[in-house]
py3Dmol code that shows the C-alpha trace and the ligand (Angstrom):
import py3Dmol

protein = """\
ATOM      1  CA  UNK A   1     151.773  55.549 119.124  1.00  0.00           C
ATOM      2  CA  UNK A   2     151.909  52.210 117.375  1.00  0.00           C
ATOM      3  CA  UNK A   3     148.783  50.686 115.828  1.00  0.00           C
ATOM      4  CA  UNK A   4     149.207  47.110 117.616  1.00  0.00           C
ATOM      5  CA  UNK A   5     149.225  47.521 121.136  1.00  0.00           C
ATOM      6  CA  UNK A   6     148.734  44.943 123.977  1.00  0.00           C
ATOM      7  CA  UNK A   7     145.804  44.998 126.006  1.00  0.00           C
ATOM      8  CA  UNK A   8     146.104  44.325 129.767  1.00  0.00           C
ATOM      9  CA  UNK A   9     144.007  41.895 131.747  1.00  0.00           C
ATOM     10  CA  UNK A  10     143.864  41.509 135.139  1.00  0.00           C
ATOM     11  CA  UNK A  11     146.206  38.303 134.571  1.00  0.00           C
ATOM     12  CA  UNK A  12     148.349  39.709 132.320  1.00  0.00           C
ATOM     13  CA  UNK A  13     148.298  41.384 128.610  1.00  0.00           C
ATOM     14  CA  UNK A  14     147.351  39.648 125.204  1.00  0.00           C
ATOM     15  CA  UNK A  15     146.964  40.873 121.976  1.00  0.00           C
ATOM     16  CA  UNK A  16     143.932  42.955 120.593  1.00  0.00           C
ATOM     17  CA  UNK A  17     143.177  40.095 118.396  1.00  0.00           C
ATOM     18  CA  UNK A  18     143.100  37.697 120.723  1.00  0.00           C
ATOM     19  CA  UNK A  19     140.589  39.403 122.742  1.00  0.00           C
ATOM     20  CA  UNK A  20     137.425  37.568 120.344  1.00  0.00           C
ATOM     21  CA  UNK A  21     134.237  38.273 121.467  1.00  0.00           C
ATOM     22  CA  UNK A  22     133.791  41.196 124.092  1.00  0.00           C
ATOM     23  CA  UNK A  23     131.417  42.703 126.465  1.00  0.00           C
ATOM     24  CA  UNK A  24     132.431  46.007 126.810  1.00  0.00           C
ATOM     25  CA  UNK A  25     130.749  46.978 129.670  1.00  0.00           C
ATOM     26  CA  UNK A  26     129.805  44.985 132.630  1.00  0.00           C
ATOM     27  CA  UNK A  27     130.465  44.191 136.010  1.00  0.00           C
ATOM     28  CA  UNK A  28     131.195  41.791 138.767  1.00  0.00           C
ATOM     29  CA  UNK A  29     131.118  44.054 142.009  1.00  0.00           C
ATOM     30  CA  UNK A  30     130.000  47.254 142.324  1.00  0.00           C
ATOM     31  CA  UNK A  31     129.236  49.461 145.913  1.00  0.00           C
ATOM     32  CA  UNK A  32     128.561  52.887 146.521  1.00  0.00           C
ATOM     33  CA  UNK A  33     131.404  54.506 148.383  1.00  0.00           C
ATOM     34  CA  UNK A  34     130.317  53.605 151.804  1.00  0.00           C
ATOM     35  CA  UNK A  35     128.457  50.684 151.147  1.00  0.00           C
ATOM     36  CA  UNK A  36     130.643  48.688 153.413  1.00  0.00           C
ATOM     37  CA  UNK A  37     129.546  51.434 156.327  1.00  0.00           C
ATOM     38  CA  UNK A  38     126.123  50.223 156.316  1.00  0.00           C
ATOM     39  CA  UNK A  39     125.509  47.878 158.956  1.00  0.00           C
ATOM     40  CA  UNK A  40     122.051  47.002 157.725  1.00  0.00           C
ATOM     41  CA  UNK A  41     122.709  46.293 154.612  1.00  0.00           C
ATOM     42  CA  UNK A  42     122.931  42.847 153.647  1.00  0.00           C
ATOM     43  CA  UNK A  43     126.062  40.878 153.936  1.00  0.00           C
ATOM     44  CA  UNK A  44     129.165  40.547 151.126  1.00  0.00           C
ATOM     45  CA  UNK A  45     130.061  37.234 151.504  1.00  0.00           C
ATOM     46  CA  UNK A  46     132.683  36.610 148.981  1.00  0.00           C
ATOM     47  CA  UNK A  47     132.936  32.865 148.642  1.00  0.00           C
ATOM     48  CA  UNK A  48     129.095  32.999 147.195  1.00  0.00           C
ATOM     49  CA  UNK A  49     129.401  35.585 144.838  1.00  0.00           C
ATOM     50  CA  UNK A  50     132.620  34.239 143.468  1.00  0.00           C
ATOM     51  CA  UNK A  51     130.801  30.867 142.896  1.00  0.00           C
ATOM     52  CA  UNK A  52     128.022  32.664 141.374  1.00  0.00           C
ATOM     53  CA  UNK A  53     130.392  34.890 139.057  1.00  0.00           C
ATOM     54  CA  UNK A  54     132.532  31.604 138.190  1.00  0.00           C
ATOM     55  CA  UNK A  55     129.172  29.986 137.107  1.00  0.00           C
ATOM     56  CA  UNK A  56     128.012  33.340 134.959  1.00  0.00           C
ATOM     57  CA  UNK A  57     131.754  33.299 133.489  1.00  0.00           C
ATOM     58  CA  UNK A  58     131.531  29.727 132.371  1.00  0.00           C
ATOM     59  CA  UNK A  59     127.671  30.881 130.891  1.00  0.00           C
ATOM     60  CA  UNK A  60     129.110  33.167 128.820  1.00  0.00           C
ATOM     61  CA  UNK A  61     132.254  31.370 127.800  1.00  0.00           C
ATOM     62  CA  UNK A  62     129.813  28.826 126.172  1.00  0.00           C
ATOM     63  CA  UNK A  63     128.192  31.639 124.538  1.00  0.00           C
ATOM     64  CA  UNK A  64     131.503  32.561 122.764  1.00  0.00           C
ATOM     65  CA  UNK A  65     132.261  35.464 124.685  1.00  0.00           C
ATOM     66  CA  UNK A  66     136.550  35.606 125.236  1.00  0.00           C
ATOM     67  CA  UNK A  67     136.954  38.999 127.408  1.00  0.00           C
ATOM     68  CA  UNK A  68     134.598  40.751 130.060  1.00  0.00           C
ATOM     69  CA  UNK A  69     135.383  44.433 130.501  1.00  0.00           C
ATOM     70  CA  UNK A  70     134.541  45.544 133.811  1.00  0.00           C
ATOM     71  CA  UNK A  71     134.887  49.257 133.463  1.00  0.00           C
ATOM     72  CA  UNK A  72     134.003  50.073 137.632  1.00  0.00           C
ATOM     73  CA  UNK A  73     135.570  53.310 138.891  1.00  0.00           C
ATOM     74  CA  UNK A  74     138.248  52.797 141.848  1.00  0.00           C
ATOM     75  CA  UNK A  75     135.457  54.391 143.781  1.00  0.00           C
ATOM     76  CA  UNK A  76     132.463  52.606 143.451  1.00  0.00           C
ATOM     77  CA  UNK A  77     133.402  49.138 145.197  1.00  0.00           C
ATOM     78  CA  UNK A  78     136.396  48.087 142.742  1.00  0.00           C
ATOM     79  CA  UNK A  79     137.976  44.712 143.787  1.00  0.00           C
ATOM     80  CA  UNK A  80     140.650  43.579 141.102  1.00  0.00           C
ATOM     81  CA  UNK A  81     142.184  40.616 143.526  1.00  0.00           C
ATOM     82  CA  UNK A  82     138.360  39.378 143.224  1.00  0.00           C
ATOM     83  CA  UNK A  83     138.584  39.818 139.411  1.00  0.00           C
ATOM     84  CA  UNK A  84     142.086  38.590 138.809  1.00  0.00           C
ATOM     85  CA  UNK A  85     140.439  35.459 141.013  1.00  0.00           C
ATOM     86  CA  UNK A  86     137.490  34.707 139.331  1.00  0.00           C
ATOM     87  CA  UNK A  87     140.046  35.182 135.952  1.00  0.00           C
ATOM     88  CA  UNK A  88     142.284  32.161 136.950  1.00  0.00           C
ATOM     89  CA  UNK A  89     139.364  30.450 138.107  1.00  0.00           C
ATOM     90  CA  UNK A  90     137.021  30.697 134.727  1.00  0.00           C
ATOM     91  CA  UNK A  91     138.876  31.316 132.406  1.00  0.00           C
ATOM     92  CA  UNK A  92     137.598  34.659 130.942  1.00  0.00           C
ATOM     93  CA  UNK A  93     140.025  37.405 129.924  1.00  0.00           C
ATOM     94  CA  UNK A  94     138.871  40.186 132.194  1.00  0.00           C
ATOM     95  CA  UNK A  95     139.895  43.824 131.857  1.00  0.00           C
ATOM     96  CA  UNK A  96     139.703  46.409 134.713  1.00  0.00           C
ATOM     97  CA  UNK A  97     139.967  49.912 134.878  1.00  0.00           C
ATOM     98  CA  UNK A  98     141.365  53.179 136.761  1.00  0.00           C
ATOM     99  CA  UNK A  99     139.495  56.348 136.847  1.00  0.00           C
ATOM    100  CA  UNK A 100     136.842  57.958 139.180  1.00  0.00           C
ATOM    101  CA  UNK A 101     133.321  58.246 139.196  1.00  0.00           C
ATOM    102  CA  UNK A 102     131.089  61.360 138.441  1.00  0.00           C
ATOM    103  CA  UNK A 103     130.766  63.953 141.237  1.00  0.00           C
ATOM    104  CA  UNK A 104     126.952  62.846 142.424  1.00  0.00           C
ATOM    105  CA  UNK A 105     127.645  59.352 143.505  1.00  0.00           C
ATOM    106  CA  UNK A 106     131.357  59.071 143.933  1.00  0.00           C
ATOM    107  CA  UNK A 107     133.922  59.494 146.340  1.00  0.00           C
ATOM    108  CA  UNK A 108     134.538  63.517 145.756  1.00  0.00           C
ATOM    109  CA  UNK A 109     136.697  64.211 149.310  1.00  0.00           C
ATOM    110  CA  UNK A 110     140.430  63.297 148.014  1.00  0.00           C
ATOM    111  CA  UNK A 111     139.935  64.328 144.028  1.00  0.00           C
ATOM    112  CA  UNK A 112     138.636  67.501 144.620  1.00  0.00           C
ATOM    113  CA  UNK A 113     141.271  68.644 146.202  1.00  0.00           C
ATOM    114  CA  UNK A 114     144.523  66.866 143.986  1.00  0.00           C
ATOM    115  CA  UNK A 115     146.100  68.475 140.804  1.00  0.00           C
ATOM    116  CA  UNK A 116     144.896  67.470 138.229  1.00  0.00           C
ATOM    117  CA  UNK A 117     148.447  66.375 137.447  1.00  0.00           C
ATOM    118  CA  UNK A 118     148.438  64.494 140.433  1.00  0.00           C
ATOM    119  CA  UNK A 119     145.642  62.465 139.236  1.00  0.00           C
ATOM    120  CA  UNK A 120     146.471  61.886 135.800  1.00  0.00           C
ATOM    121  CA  UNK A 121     149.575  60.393 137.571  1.00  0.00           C
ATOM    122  CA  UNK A 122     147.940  58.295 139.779  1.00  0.00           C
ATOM    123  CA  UNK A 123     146.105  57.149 137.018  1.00  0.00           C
ATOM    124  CA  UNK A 124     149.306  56.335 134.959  1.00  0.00           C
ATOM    125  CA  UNK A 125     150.258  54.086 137.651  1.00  0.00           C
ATOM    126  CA  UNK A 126     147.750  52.071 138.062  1.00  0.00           C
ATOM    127  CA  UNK A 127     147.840  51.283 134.411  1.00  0.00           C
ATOM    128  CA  UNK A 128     151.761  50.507 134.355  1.00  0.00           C
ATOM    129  CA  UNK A 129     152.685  49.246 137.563  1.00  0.00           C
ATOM    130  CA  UNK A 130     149.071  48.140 139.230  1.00  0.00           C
ATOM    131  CA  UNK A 131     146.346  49.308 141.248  1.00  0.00           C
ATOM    132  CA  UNK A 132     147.713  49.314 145.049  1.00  0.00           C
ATOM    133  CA  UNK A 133     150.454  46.829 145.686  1.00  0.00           C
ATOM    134  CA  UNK A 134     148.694  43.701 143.644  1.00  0.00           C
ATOM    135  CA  UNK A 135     150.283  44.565 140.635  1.00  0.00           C
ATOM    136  CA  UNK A 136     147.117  44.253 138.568  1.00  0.00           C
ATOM    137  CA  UNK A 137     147.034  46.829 136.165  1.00  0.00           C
ATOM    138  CA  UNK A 138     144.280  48.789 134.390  1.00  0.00           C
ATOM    139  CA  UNK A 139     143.951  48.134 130.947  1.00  0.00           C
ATOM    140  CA  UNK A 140     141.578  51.113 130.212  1.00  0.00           C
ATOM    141  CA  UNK A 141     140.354  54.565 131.677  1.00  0.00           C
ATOM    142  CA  UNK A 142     136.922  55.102 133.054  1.00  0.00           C
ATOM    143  CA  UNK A 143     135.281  58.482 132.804  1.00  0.00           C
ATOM    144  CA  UNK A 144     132.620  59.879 134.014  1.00  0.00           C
ATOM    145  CA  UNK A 145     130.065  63.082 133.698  1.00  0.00           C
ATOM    146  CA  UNK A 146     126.540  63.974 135.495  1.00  0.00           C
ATOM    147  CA  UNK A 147     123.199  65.080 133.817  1.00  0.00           C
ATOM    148  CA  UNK A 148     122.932  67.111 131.403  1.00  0.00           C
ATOM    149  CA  UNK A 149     126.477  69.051 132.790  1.00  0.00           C
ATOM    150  CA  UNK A 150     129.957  68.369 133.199  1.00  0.00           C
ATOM    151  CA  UNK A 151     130.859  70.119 136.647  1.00  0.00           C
ATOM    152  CA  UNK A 152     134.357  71.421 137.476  1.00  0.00           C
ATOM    153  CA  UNK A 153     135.203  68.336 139.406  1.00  0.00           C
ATOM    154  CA  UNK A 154     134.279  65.691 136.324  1.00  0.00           C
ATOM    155  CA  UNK A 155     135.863  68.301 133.739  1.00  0.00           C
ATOM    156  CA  UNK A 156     139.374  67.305 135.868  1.00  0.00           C
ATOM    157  CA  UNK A 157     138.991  64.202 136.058  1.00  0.00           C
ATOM    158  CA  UNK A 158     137.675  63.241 132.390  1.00  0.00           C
ATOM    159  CA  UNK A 159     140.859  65.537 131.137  1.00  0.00           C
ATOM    160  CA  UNK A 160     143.313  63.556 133.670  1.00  0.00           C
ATOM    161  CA  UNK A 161     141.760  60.490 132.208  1.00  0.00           C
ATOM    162  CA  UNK A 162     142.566  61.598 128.574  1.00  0.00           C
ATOM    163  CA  UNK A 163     145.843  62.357 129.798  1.00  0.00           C
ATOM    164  CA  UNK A 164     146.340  59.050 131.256  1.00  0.00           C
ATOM    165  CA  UNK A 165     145.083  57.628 128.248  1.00  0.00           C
ATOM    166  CA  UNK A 166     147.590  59.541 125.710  1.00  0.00           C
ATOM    167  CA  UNK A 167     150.663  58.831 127.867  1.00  0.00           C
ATOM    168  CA  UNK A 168     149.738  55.241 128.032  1.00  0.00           C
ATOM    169  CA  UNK A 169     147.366  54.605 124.868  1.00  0.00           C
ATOM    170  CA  UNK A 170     145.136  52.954 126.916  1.00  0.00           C
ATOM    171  CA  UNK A 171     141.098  53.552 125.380  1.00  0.00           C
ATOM    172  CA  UNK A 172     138.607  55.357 127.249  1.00  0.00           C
ATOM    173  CA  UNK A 173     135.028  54.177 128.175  1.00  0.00           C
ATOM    174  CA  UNK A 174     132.701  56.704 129.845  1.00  0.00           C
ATOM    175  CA  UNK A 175     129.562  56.805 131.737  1.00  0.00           C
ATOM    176  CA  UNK A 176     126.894  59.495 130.994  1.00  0.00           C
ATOM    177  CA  UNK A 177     124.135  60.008 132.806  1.00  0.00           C
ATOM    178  CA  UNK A 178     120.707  60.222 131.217  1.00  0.00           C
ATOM    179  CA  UNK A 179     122.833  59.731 127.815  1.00  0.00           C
ATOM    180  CA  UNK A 180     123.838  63.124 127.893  1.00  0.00           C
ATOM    181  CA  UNK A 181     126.946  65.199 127.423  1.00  0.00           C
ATOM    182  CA  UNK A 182     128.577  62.490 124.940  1.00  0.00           C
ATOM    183  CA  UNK A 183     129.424  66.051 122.932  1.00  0.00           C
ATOM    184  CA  UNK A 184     131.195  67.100 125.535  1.00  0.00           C
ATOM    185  CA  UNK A 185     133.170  63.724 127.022  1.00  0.00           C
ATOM    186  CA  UNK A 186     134.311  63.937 123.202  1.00  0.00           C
ATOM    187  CA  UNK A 187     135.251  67.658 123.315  1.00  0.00           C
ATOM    188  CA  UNK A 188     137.347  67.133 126.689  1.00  0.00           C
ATOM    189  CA  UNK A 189     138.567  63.838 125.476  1.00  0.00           C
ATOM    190  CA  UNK A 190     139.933  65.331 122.049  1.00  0.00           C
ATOM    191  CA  UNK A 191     141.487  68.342 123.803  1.00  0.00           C
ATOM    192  CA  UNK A 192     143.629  66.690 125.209  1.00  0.00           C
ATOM    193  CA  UNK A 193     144.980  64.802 122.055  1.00  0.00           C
ATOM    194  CA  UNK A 194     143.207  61.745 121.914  1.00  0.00           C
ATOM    195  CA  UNK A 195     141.488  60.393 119.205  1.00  0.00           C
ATOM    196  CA  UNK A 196     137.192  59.847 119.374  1.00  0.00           C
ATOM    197  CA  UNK A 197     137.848  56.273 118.213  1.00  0.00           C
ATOM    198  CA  UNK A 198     140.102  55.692 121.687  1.00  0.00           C
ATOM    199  CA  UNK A 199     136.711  56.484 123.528  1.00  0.00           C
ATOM    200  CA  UNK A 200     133.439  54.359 124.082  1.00  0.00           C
ATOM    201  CA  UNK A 201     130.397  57.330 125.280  1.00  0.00           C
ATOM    202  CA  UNK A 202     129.033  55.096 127.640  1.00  0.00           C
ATOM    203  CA  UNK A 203     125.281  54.438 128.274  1.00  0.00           C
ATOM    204  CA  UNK A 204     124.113  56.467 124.790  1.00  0.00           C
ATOM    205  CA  UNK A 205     121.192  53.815 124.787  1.00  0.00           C
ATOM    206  CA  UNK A 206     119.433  55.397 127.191  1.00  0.00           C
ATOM    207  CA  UNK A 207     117.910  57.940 124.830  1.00  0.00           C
ATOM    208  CA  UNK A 208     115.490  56.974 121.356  1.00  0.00           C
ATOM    209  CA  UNK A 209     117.430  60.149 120.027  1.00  0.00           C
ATOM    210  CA  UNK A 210     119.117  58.830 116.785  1.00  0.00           C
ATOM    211  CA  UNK A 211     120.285  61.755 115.685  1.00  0.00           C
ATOM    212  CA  UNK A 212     122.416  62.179 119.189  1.00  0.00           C
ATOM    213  CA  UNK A 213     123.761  58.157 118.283  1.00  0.00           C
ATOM    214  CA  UNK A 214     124.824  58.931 114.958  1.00  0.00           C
ATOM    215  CA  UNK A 215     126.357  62.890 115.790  1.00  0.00           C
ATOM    216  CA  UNK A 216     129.168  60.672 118.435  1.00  0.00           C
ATOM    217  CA  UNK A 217     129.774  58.350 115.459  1.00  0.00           C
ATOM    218  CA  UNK A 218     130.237  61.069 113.278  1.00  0.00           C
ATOM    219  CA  UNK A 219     132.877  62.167 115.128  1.00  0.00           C
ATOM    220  CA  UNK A 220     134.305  58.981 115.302  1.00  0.00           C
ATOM    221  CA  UNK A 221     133.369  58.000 118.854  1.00  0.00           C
ATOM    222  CA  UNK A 222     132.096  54.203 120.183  1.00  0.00           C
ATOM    223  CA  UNK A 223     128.602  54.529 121.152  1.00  0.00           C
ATOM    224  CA  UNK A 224     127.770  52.431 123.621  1.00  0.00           C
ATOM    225  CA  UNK A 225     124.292  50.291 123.650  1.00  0.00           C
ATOM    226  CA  UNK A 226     125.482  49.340 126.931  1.00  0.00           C
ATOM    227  CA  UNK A 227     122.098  48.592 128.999  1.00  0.00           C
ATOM    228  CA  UNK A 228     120.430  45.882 127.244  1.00  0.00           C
ATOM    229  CA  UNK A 229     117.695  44.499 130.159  1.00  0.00           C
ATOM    230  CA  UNK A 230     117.439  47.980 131.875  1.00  0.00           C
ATOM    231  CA  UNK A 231     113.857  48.100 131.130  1.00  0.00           C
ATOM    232  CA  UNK A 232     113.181  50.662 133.392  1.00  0.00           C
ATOM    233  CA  UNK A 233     115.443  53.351 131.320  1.00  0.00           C
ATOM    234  CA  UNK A 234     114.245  52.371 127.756  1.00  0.00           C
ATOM    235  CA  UNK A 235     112.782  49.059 126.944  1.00  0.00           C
ATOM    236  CA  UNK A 236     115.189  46.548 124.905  1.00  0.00           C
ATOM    237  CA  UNK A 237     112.651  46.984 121.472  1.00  0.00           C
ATOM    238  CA  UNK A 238     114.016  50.335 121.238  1.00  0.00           C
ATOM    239  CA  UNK A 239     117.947  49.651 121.425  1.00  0.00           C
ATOM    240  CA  UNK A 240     117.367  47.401 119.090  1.00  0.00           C
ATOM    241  CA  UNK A 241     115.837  49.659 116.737  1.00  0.00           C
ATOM    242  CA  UNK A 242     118.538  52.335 117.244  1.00  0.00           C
ATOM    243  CA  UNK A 243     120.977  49.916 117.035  1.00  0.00           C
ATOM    244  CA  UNK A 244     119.719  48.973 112.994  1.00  0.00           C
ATOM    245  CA  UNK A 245     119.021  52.663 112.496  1.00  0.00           C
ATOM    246  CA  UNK A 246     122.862  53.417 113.574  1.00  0.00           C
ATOM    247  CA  UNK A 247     124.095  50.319 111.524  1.00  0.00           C
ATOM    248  CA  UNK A 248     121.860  51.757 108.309  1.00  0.00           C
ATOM    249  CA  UNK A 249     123.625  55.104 108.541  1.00  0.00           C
ATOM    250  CA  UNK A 250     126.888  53.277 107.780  1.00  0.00           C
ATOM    251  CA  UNK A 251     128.201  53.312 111.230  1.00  0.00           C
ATOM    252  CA  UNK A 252     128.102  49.841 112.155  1.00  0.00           C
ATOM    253  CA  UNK A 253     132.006  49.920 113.005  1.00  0.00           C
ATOM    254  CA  UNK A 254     131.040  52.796 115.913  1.00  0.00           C
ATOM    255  CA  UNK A 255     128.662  50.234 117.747  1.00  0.00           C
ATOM    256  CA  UNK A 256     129.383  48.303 121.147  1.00  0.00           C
ATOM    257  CA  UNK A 257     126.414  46.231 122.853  1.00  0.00           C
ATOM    258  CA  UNK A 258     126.355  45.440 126.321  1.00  0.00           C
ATOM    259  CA  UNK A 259     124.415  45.112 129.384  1.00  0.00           C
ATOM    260  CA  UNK A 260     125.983  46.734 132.676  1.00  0.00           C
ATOM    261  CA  UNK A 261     124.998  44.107 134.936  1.00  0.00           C
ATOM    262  CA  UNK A 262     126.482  43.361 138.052  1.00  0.00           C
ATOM    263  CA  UNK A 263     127.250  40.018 139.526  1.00  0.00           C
ATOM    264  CA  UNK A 264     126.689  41.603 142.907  1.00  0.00           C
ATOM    265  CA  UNK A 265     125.648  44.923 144.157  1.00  0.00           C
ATOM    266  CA  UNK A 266     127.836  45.143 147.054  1.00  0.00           C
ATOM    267  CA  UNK A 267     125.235  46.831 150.394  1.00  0.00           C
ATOM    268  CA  UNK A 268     122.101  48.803 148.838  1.00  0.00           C
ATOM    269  CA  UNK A 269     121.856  49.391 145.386  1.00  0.00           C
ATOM    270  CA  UNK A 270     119.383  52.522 145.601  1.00  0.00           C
ATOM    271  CA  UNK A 271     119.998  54.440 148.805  1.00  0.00           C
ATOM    272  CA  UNK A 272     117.938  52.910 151.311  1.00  0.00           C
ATOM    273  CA  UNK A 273     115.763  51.088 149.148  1.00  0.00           C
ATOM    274  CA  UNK A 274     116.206  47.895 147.358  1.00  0.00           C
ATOM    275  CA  UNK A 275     118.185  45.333 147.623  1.00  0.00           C
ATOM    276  CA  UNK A 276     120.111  43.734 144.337  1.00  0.00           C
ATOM    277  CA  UNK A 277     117.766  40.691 144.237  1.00  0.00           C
ATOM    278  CA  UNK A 278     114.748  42.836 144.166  1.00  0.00           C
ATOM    279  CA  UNK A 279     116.186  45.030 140.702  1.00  0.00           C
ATOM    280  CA  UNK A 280     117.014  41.518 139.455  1.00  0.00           C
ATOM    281  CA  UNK A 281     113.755  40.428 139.701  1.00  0.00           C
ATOM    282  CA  UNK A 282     112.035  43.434 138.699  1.00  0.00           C
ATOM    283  CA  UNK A 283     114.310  43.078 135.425  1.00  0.00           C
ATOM    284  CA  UNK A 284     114.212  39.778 134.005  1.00  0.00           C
ATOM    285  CA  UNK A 285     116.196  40.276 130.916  1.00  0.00           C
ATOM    286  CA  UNK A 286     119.188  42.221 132.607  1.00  0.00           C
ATOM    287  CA  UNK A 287     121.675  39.302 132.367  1.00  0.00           C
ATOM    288  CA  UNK A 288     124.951  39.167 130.759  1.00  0.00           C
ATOM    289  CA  UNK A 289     123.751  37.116 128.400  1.00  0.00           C
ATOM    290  CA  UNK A 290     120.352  38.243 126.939  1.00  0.00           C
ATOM    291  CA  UNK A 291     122.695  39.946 123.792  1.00  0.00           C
ATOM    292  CA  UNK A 292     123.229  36.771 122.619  1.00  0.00           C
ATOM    293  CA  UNK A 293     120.095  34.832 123.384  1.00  0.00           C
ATOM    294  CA  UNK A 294     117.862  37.398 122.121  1.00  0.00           C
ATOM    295  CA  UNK A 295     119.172  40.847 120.897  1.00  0.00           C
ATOM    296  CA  UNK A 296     121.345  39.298 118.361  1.00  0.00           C
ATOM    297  CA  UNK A 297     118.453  37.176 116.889  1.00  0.00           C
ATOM    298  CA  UNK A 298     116.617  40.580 116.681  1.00  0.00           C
ATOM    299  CA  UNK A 299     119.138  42.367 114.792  1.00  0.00           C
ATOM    300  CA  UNK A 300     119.755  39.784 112.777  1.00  0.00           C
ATOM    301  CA  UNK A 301     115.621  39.764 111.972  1.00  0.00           C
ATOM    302  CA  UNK A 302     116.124  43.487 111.632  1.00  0.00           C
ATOM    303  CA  UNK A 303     118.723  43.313 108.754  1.00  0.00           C
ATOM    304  CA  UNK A 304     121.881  42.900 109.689  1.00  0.00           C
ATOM    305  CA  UNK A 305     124.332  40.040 108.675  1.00  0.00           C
ATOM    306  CA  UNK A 306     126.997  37.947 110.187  1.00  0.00           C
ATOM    307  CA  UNK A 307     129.186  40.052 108.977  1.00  0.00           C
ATOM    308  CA  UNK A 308     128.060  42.708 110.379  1.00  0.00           C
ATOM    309  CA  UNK A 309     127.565  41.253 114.004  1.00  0.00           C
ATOM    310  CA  UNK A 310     130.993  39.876 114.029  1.00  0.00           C
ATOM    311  CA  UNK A 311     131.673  43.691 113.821  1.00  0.00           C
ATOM    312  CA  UNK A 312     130.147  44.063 116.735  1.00  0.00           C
ATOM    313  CA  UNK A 313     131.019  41.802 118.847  1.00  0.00           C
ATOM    314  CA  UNK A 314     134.618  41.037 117.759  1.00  0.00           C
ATOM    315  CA  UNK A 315     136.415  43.602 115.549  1.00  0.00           C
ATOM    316  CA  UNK A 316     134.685  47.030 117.567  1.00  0.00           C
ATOM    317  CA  UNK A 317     136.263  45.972 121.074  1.00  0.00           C
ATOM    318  CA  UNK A 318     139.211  45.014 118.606  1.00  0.00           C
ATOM    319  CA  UNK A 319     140.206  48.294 116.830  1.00  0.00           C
ATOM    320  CA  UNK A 320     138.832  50.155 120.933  1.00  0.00           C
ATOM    321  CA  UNK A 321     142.166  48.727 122.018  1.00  0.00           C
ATOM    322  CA  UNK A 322     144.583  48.663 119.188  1.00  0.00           C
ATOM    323  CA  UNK A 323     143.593  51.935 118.469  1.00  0.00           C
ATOM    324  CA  UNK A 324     143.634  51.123 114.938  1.00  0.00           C
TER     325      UNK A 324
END
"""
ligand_1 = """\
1
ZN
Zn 128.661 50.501 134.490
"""
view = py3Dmol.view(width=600, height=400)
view.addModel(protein, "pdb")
view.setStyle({"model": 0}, {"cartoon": {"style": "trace"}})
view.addModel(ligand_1, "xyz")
view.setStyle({"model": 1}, {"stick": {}})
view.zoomTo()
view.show()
C-alpha cells in the first residue's frame, strides 16, 4: 500500500491534502429502512431539502470547512445522486460510503444470508466502480456494532468491511452504540490486516469514560467526538472536557470532532414518535456548525493551540485517508 493515496468524492477523487478542513461525520439524508413505507409519515420532498442542504453547504464553506463526510450505511436511506447533486451545486467535497448498518436498525434480510465473501465483494465494487449504475463511488467503509455486543451478523459485516478496506485502502469509520465495543471494532478490524489508524471508532463521545478514549488511541485508533449538540446523550461541556483530557495525554493526532447531524431525517426519526423538526428543536446546538462557533472557542479556552486545532480539523481527516 502506498502512503499517498487519492480520496474519492462523490464527484470524483482529489488528493488527501487537498481535502482541508473536514467533518468526519455527518449527514445529509438519512431513513430507516422502510421509512419510505410509511404513509403517514411526513413527505420527502427533494427540491426543499436540497435548497436547504445547498444553503447549510455554503454555511459551512464560509466557515472553512473543504469536505463533508457523510458516512450513511447503504441501508439507512443512502442517496449518492442527491449528494453528488448538492456537490456540483455547493461546492463542498463530499465523501460517501458503502457498508451496512448494525443488526437492530438495519436492513438484516439480504446480509444475513450472503457470504461474507460475497459482501466484502459487493463492497469492493461500490468503492471501484460505483454504488448501483451512477458510477459514484465510496470513498470509505462504514461499520457498524450494537450495545455492548457485536452479534454474528455485525462480526461479518465489520470483517467484510476490513476486507474491503485492505483490498482497496479505503479507511474505516464505525458506529458504536452507547460508545461501546470500540475494543472490539479494533480487534475485528486488525484481524483482518488493517491498521487502527485506517479506522475512526465512531460515536466514543457518548461516554465521560476517559480511560475508554485514550485505551482506542493507544492502539492507534481515531476516536471520534462525533455528536457535538446531542445533548440528550452527554451534554457538549463534557466532550469538550474529554476532548482536552485526550489532547493532554499526548493523543491529539487520534482526535476527530463532529456532529452527526442530518440535513433531513427522511419519514420518522424515532419509530412512531417524532418528527425531525421536533429533535431539532429540542436540540438547539446540533448543527453542523456549532464546532466552529463554539466548541473550538472552548478548546481553545481549555488549552489547546492553533496548532493543535489545525490537527484536528485538517491533518487527522488528512493522515484517515492517506493512511499515513
Ligand atoms: Zn451517523
Amino acid at each position: 500500500m502506498t502512503a499517498s493515496r487519492s480520496v474519492q468524492t462523490v464527484t470524483g477523487s482529489v488528493a488527501p491534502e487537498a481535502l482541508g478542513r473536514t467533518l468526519i461525520h455527518e449527514h445529509v439524508l438519512v431513513g430507516y429502512p422502510g421509512w419510505n413505507l410509511d404513509a403517514l409519515a411526513p413527505r420527502f420532498v427533494r427540491a426543499e431539502v436540497m435548497a436547504r442542504a445547498v444553503d447549510q453547504m455554503q454555511e459551512l464553506r464560509d466557515l472553512g470547512v473543504r469536505t463533508f463526510v457523510d458516512p450513511c450505511p447503504m441501508d439507512l436511506g443512502r442517496d449518492v445522486e442527491f449528494l453528488a447533486e448538492l456537490a456540483l451545486k455547493s461546492g463542498m467535497q463530499i465523501v460517501c460510503t458503502t457498508g451496512a448498518y448494525f443488526e437492530a436498525e438495519g436492513i438484516t434480510h439480504t446480509f444475513r444470508h450472503l457470504p461474507i465473501e460475497e459482501i466484502t465483494a459487493i463492497y469492493i465494487k461500490e468503492i471501484t466502480e460505483g454504488v448501483g449504475d451512477t458510477g459514484i463511488r465510496a470513498g470509505a467503509v462504514k461499520i457498524a456494532t450494537g450495545a455492548q455486543q457485536v452479534s454474528e451478523y455485525e462480526r461479518k459485516l465489520v470483517q467484510a468491511g476490513a476486507r474491503a478496506a485492505r483490498e482497496t485502502g479505503v479507511p474505516l469509520i464505525s458506529h458504536t452504540q452507547e460508545a461501546s465495543c470500540g475494543h472490539e471494532q479494533i480487534d475485528l478490524v486488525t484481524g483482518e490486516g488493517v491498521p487502527a489508524n485506517r479506522l475512526v471508532v465512531g460515536h466514543s463521545d457518548g461516554i465521560d469514560d476517559h480511560d475508554y478514549h485514550r485505551g482506542l488511541a493507544e492502539r492507534g485508533a481515531f476516536v471520534g467526538f462525533d455528536r457535538f449538540g446531542i445533548a440528550l446523550i452527554l451534554p457538549d461541556e463534557v466532550r469538550v472536557k474529554n476532548v482536552l483530557k485526550l489532547a493532554r495525554a499526548g493523543y491529539t493526532q487520534n482526535i476527530l470532532l463532529s456532529h452527526d447531524s442530518i440535513v433531513c431525517w427522511q419519514g420518522r426519526p424515532v419509530p412512531f414518535a417524532n418528527r425531525h423538526e421536533e429533535i431539532l428543536a429540542a436540540l438547539p446546538d446540533w448543527r453542523p456548525t456549532m464546532i466552529f462557533r463554539k466548541v473550538v472557542p472552548e478548546l481553545r479556552a481549555g488549552g489547546l493551540g492553533e496548532e493543535d486545532i489545525a490537527t484536528i480539523l485538517v491533518d487527522n481527516p488528512r493522515r484517515l485517508f492517506a493512511g499515513a
